[in-house]
PAMI-658347 format. One record per residue: x, y, z of N, C-alpha, C in turn; residue in one letter. Coordinates in steps of 0.05 Angstrom, whole numbers, plus 5000, padded with zeros to 4 digits. Example, Ala and Ser with C-alpha at 12.3 -4.5 7.8 and 13.67 -1.06 7.14 Angstrom:
BEGIN
526448865156524649105156526449345156A/525749555142527349795143525850015157S/
This chain:
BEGIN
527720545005528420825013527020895039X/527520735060525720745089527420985094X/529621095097530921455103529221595095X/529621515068527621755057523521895070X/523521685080519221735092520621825106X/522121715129522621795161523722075159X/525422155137526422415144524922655139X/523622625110521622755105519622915123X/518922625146517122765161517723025186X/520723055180522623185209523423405192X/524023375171526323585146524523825127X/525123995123524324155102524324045081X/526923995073527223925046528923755048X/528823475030531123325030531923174997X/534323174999535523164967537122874978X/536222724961537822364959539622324937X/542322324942544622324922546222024921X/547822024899548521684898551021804920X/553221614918556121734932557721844919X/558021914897559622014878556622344869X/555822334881554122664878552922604860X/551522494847548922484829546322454845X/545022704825542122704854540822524839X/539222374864536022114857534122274856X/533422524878531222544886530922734896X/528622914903529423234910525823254923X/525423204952523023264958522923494983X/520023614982519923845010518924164990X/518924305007519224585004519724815022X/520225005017521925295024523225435012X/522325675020523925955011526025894997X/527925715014531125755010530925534985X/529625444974529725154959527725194926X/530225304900528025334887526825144871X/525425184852522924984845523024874825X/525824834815527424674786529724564803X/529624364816532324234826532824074816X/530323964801531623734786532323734762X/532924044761535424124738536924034743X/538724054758540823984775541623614775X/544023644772544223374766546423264787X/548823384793550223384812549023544840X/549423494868550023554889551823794889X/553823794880555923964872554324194865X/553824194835551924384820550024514833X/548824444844546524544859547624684887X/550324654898551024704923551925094910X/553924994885554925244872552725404866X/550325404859548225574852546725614871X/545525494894544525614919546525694951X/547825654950549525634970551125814966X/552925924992555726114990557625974992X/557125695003558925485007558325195013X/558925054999557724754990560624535016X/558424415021558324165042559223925032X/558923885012559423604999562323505008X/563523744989566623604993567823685024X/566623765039567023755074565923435083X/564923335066564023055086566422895092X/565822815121568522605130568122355123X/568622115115568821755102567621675132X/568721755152568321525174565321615193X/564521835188561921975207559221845188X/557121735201554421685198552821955189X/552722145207552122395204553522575207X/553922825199555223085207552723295202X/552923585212551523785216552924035207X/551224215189553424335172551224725173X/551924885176550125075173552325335151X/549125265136550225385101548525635109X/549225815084547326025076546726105051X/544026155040543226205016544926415007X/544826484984546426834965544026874970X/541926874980539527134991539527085013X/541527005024541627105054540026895086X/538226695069537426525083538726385100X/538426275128540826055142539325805137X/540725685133540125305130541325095145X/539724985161541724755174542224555164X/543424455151544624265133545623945148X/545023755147544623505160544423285141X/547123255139548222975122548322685129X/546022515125546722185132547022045108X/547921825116548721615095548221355099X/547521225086547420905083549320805066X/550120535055550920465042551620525011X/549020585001549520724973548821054972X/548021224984547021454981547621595010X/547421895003547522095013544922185009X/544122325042542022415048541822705054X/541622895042541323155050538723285064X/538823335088536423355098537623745101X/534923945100535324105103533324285116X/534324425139532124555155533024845154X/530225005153531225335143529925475172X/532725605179532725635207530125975206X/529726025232528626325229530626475231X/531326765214532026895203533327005242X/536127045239536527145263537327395272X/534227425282534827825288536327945314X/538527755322540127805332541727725353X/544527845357546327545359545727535391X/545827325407545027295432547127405440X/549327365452551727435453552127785457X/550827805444551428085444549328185446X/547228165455545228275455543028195503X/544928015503545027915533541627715528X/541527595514539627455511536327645508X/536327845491533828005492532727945466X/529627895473528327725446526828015428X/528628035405526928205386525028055371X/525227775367522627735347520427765351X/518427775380516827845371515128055369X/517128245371517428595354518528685330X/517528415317518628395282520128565271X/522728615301525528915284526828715271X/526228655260528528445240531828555246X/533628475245536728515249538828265242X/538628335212541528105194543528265189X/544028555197546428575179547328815206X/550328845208551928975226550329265232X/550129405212549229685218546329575232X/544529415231542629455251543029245265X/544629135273545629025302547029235313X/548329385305549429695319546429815328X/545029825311542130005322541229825345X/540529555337539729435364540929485396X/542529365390545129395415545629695432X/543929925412543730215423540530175436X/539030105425536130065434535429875463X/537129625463538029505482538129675512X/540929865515542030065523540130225531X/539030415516538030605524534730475535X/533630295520531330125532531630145571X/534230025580534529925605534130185628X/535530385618535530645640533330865632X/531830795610530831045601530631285596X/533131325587533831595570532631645551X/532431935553531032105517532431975494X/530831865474532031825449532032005429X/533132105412531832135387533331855358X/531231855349531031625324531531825303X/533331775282533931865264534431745237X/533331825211532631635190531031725173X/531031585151529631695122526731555131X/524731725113521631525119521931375109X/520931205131520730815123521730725135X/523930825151525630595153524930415176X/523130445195522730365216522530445242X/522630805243522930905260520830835292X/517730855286517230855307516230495318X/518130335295518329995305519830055327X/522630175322524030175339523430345363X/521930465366520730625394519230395414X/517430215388516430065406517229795419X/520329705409521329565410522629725437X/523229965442524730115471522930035494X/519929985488517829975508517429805510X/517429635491517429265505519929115508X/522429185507524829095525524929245541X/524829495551525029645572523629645604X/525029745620524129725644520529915641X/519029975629516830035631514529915613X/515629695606514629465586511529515590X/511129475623507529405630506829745631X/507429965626506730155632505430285598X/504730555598503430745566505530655561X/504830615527506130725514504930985487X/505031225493503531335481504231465449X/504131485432504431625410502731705397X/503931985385503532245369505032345347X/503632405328505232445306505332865306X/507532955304507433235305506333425283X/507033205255506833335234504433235228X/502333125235500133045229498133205239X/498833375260495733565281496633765270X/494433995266495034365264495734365290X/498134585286498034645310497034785330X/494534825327493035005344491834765368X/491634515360491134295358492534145371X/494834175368497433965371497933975412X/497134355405498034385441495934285457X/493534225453491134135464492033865468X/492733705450492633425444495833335470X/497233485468500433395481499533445514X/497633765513497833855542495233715558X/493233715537491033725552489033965565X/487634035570485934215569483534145584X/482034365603480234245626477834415605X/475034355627472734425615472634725609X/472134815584471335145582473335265576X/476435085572478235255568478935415541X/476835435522476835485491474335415486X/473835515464470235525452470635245433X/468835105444468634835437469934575450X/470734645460472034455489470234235498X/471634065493470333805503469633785523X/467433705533466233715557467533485581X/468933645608470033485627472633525618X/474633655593477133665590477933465577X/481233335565481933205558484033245581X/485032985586487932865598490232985581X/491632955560493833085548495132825540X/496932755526498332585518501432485531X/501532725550503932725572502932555597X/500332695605498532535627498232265612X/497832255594496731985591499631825587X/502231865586503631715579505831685609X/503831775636505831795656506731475666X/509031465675510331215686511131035656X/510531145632511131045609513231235593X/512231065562514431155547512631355523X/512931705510512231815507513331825471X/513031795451513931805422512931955410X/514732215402513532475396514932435366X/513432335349513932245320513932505308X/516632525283517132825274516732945279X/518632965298518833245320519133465301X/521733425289521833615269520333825253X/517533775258515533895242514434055266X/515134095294514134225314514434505310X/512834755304512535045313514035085328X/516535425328518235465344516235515376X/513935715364512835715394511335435415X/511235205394510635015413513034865420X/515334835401518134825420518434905454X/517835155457518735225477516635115507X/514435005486512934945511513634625519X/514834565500515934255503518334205515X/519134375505521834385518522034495554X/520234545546519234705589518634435597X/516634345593515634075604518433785601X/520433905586522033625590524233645605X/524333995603526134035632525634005656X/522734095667521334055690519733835696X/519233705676517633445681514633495696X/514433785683511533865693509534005674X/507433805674505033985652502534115669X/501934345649500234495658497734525638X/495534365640493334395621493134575619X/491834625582490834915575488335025591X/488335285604485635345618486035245648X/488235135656487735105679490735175700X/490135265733492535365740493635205746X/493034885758493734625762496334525745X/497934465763500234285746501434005754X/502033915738501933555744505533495727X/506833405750509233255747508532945727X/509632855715509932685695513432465696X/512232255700515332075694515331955674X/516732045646516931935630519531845615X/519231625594521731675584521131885552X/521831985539521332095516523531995494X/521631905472523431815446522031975433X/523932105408522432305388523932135363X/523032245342523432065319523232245295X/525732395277524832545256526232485230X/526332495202527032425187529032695174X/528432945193529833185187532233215192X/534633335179537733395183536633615215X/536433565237536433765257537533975257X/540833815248542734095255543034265233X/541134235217541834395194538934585200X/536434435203534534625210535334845244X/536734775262538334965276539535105264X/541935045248543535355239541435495223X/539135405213537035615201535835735213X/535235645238533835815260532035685256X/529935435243528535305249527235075267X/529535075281529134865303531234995330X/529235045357531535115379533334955386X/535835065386538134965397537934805426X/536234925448536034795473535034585460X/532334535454530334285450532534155438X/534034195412535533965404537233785415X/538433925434540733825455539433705470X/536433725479535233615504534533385493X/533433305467531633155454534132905440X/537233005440539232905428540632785440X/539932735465541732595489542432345477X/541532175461542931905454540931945425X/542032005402540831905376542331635364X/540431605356540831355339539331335309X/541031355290541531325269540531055251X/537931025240537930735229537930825201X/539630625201539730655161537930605139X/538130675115535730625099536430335092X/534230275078533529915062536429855045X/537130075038539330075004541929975023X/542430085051545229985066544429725077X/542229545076542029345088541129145072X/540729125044540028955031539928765036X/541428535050541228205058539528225082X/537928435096535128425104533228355090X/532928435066530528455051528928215053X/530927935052529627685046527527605074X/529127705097528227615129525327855124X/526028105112522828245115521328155098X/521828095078520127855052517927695066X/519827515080518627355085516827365115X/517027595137516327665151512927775140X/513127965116510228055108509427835097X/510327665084508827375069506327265097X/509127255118506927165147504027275152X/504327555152503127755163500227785141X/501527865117498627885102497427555089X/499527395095498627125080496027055112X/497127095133494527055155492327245149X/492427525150490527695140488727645116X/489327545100487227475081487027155069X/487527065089487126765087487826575067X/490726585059491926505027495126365041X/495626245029497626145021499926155008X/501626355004502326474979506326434989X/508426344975510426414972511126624948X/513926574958515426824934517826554927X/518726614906520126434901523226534895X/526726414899528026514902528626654884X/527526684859528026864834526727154838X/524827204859523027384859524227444882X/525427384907526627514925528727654909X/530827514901533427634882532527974867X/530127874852528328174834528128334855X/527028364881526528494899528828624916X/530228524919533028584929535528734918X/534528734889535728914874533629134865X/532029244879530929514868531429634898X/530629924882532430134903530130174925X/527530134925526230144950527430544972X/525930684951526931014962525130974990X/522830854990520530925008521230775035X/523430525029524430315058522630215059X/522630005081521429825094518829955085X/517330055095514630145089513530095056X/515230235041514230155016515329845009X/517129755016517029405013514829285023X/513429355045511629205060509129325042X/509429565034506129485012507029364982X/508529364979509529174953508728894957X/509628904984508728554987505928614995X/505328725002501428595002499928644976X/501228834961500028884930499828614915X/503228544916503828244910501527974917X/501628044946499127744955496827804945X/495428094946493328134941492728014913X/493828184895493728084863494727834855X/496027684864496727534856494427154856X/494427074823492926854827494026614824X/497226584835499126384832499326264865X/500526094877501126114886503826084907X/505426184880508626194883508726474861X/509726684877509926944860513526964850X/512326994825515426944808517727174806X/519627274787520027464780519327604763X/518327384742516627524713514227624728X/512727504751510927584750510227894766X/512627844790512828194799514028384774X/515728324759516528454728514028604722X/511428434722509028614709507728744723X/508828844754507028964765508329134775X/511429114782513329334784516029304759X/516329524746517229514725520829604738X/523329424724524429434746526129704746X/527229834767528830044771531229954782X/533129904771535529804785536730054785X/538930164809540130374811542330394788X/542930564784544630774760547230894771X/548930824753551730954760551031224761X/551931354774552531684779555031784776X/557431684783559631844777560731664760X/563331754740565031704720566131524736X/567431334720570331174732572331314733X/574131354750576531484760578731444735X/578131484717580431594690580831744685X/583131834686583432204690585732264672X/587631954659589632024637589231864621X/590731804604591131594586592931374594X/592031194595593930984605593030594578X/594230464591594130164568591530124576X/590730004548586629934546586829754575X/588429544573587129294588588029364622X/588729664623588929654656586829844660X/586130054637583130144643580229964649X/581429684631578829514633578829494670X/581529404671581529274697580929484717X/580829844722579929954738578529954741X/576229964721573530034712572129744729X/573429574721571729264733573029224762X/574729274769575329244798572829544811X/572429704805570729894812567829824825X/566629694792563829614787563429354803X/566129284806565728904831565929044858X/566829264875567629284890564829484889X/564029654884560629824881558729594881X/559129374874557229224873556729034896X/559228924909558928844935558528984958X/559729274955559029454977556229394985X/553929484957551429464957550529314968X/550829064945549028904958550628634982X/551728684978554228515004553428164998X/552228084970551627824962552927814938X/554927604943556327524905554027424882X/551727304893549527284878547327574860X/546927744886545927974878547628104860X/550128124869552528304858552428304824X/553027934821553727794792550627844776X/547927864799546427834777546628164762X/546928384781546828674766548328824748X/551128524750552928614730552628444706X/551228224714550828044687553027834685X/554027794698556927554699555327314711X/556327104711555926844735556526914753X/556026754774556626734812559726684802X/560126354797563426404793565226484784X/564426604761566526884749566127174778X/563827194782563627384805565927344823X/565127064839566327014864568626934861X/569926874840573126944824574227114826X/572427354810573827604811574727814834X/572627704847571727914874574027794900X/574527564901577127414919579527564903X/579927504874582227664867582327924886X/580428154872580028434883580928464903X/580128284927580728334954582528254960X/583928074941586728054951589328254946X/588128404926590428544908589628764937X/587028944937586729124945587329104984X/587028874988588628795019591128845013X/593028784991596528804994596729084976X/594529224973595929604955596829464938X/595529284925596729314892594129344871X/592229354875589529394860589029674855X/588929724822588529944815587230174828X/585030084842583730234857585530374882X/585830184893587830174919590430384916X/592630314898593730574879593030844875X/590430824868589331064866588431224889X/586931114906586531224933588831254947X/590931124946593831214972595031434963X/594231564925595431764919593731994937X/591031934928589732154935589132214962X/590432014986590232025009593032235013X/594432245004596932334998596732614989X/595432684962594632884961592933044985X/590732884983588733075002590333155033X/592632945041593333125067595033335058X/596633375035598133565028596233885026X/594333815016592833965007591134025029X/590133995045589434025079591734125096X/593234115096596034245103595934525095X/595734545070596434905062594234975066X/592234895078589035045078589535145102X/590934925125590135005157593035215160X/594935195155597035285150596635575150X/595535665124594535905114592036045136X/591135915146588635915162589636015184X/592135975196593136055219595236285214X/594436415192596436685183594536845183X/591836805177590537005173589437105202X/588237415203588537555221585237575227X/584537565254581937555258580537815248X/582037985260581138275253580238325231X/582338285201581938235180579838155173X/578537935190575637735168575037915186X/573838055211571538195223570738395208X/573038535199572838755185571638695154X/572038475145570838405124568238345119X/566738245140564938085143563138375151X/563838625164561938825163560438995153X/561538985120560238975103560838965080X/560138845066561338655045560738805016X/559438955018558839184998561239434998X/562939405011565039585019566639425010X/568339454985571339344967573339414990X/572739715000575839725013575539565046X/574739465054574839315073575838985069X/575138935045575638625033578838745024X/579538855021582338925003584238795015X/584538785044586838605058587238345054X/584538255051583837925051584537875023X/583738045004583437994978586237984959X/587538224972590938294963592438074972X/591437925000592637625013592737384989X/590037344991589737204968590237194944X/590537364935590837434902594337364905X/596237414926598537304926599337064927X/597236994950597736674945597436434920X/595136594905594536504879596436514869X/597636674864601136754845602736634857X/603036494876605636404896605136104888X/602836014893602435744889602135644861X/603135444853601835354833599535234825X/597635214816594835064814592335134829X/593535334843591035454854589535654844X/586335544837585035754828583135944835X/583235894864582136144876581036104906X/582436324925582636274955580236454962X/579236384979575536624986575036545020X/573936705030572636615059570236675054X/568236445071566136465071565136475099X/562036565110561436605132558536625133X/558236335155555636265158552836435168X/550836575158549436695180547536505196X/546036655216544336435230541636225217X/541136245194539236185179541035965163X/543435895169544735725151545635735127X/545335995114545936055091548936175095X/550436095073553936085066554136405046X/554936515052556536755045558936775039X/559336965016561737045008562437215019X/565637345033565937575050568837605034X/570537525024572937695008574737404992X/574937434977577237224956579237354941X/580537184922582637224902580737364884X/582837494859581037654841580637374821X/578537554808577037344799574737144798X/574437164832572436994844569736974826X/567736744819565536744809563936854823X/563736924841560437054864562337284879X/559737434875560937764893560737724924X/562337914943561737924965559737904968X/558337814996555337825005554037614986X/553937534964553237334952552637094961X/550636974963550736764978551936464964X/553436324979554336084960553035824970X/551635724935550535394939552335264918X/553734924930554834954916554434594916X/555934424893554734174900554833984930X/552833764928553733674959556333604963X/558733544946561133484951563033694973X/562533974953563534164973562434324995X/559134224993557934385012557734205044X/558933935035559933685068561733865071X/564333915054566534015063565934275083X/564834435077564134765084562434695110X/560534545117559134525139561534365159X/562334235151563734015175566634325185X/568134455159569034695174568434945186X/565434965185563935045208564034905233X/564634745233563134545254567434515271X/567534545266571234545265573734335253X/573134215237573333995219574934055189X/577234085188577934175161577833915142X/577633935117576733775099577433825070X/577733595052578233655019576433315001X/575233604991573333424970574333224952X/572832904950573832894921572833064891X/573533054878574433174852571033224839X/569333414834567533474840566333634812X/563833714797563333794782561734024793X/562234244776559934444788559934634748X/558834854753557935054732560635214720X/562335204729564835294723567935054723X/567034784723568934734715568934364734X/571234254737571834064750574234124774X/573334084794575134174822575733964845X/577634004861577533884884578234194906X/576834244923577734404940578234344963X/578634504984578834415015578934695026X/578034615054577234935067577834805108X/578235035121578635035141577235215166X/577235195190575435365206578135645205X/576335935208578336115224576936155246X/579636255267578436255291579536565304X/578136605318578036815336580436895359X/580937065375581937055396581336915419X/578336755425577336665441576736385433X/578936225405577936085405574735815389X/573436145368570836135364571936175334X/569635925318570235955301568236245288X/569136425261568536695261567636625229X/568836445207569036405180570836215176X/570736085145572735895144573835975114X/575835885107578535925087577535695068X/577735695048576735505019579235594997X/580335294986581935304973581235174940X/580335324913579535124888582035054872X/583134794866584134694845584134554830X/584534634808583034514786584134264781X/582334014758582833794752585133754747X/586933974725588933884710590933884730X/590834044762592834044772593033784793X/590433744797589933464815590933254795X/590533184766591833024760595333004754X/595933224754599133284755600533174775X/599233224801600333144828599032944829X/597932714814597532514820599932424816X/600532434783603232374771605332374785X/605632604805607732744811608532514826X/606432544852606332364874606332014860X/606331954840605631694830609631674831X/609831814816613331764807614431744840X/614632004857614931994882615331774902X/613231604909612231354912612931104902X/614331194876613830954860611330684858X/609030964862606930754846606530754829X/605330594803604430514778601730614776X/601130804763597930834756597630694740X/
């Protein structure tokens, strides 16, 4: 077995098979390679259980070697390197570094060693924006749940960017009082306040000139220190506290908040200027739960990091990546990365299992939230089949691995990766239950968006002005209300037409409906997040219809539209509720129509 020493010393791992796929021999280690192979009795077998796609039966009769690049169901790449001798097959296998991003598209710019990790599309979209705005230095703002990485990616703008060798300074907003905060940003000369550091401080603007400036949760900034920030990013000029002296500044500014902005604006909590100034290019990174086939590349990135820090040795093994990859991780990246040092710390193995994270995190796998889309009675075995085309198609969304998928539903990989090729084939040609069901309700919802905007453009501006002046006054709503209350009678299924109207604090108001309505004029309406996307985006000028939605009075789908003014401006918007039994009628209706089959 002279292959076998020689390759060993070049290969991660290498597996010695006869020619007909019976393994001899299984030596090496890595991540990607777990630690019972010689369960495994076929080549075959072992390709179906670690692999997304097995090499074997790709080998050509007449090639010495060929070169083959597989990938783990956790997401690992493997370079795969097949020789042969006379009696045996040689699988030599090398586990590439995790690739944070595609050259090609990225013009050859090295993120690794700014450990942004980037395996999956949505953060190669983030990269590719960071890239960009890195080169000319424009204002960022970073946008994102905590954890997710926000101010990696600031510092990843400063070391691809044209001010690489220059500050890079950061501040957290929500961390200083702010009595505090303005001292620390502006700076302040000797005597300028009782207790003043002797000789002044520089400011955090001065200190970040010819660099890049990261004003971390902005969001949490005081309206009156807004305005002083917002002065300095228009003018590019600071003026220490206490002193008449003012100093020009070249910077780039990235801010970074985890807050809905535009929602703290319509409250009046955040200025409208600053936001627009601060919003010139956002970028959006998604939480841990939309990127799951990262998890394994950050795994194994903190293994690096704290296995040097405390001087150990320690893997995870692929059963214990799998456990990890299926918990919901609310906290992101951040709380993964102390999971994994909890893990090294405590741990007196040194290969950490799944049983053994089992006893230290107890597991939380995410929970269905909404019903399956059954809304009549129809034959048992095509409910089975909605219900399971649903839970396969929720399940790959997630986790975008037929391994992860099969393990949360409890099936095998190949009943998985069976079912899930079916799925996509039915639901590529509109014949998958699902697929049926959504072309109805794509169908519906523009019908039903139609009579919203329709109606929307009958109603009279005057009418809502006069309504909206005071809403404690019945006879002022009476036009709107006598409107409505007709259209309720005219239409079928409709259970109740209302305008609502935003004030500046963001709060939704009732200003006149059909009789009947649940909330009085002036009343303010909260209502679930299904219909309250709908109601903001037709503020925003965007007409819209919910799916099919639960609230305190009942089961609905509604839809609502902007009204507009003489100038143009939206003034209030038009909301239309109908109930379940009529959404499922016109499913029917439209099913026969169509001639689709529910």
């Amino acid at each position: 077995m002279e292959w076998k020493s020689v390759l060993l010393q070049i290969y991660d791992y290498l597996i010695v098979a006869t020619k007909d796929g019976h393994i001899c021999s299984a030596d090496g280690e890595g991540a990607a390679f777990p630690d019972n192979i010689s369960a495994y009795k076929t080549i075959n077998e072992l390709e179906i259980k670690l692999f997304t796609e097995g090499v074997y039966s790709q080998i050509e009769a007449g090639l010495e070697k060929q070169v083959f690049r597989q990938t783990t169901w956790i997401g690992l790449d493997v370079l795969t390197t097949v020789f042969k001798d006379q009696n045996h097959f040689y699988f030599a296998y090398t586990h590439l570094v995790p690739s944070y991003i595609e050259k090609e598209k990225t013009e050859s710019i090295d993120f690794k060693s700014s450990s942004f990790i980037v395996n999956s599309q949505a953060m190669q979209e983030v990269a590719s924006k960071l890239q960009k705005v890195a080169a000319v230095g424009v204002t960022v703002l970073l946008l994102g749940e905590s954890g997710v990485g926000k101010e990696m990616a600031a510092k990843t703008i400063h070391r691809i960017g044209n001010r690489a060798d220059k500050p890079f300074v950061s501040i957290n907003c929500g961390a200083i009082p702010e009595n505090l905060l303005e001292s620390e940003l502006f700076g302040f000369v000797d005597g300028a306040f009782t207790g003043a550091k002797r000789g002044g401080v520089e400011g955090k603007f001065r200190q970040a000139h010819t660099g890049i400036l990261f004003l971390d949760e902005v969001g949490e900034l005081s309206l009156s220190l807004q305005v002083k920030i917002l002065r300095a990013l228009e003018e590019r000029v600071i003026t220490p506290i206490g002193s008449s002296q003012s100093y020009p500044v070249d910077i780039q500014v990235v801010a970074a908040t985890n807050r809905p902005l535009e929602e703290a604006v319509a409250k009046g909590e955040f200025r409208e200027d600053l936001y627009y100034r601060l919003n010139v290019v956002p970028v959006m990174i998604p939480p841990l739960r939309d990127r799951v086939e990262e998890i394994p590349s950050l795994i194994q990135h903190f293994i690096q990091k704290f296995n040097a820090r405390y001087h150990k040795e320690i893997s995870f093994s692929p059963d214990a990546l799998d456990y990890l990859c299926l918990q919901p991780w609310p906290g992101n990246i951040r709380e993964l990365e102390n999971m994994v040092d909890r893990l090294i710390v405590l741990s007196n193995d040194s290969v950490i299992t799944s049983s053994l994270i089992e006893q230290i995190i107890p597991p939380k796998f995410p929970s269905r939230v909404t019903s399956p889309m059954i809304s009549q009675l129809m034959p048992l075995q095509e409910a089975v089949e909605m219900v399971e085309e649903e839970l396969i198609t929720m399940a790959m969304d997630q986790y975008k691995s037929v391994k992860l998928a099969s393990n949360i539903l409890g099936i095998s990989q190949p009943t998985m990766s069976r079912k899930y090729k079916k799925i996509r084939e039915m639901q590529n040609n509109g014949v998958g239950q699902l697929s049926k069901r959504r072309i109805l309700e794509e169908q519906l919802n523009k019908h039903l968006r139609s009579i919203t905007v329709v109606t929307a453009v009958t109603i009279s501006p005057e009418e809502v002005r006069n309504a909206m002046k005071d809403t404690a006054n019945a006879a002022l709503q009476a036009p709107l209300s006598q409107k409505f209350t007709a259209i309720h009678q005219q239409e079928g299924g409709i259970k109740w037409v209302y305008v609502f109207q935003m004030q500046p604090d963001g709060k939704v108001l009732h200003v006149a409906a059909s009789n009947d309505f649940v909330i009085e004029p002036g009343e303010e309406y909260i209502g679930p997040p299904e219909m309250m996307k709908v109601i903001y985006e037709a503020f925003k000028g965007k007409s819209g219809v919910t799916p099919l939605y639960e609230d305190e009075y009942g089961v609905w789908k509604s839809s609502a539209a902007p009204l507009y003014d003489e100038f143009g401006q939206i003034i209030a918007i038009i909301g239309f509720d109908y109930s379940e039994e009529y959404v499922n009628s016109e499913l029917q209706r439209l099913s026969k129509q169509l001639n689709i089959t529910l």
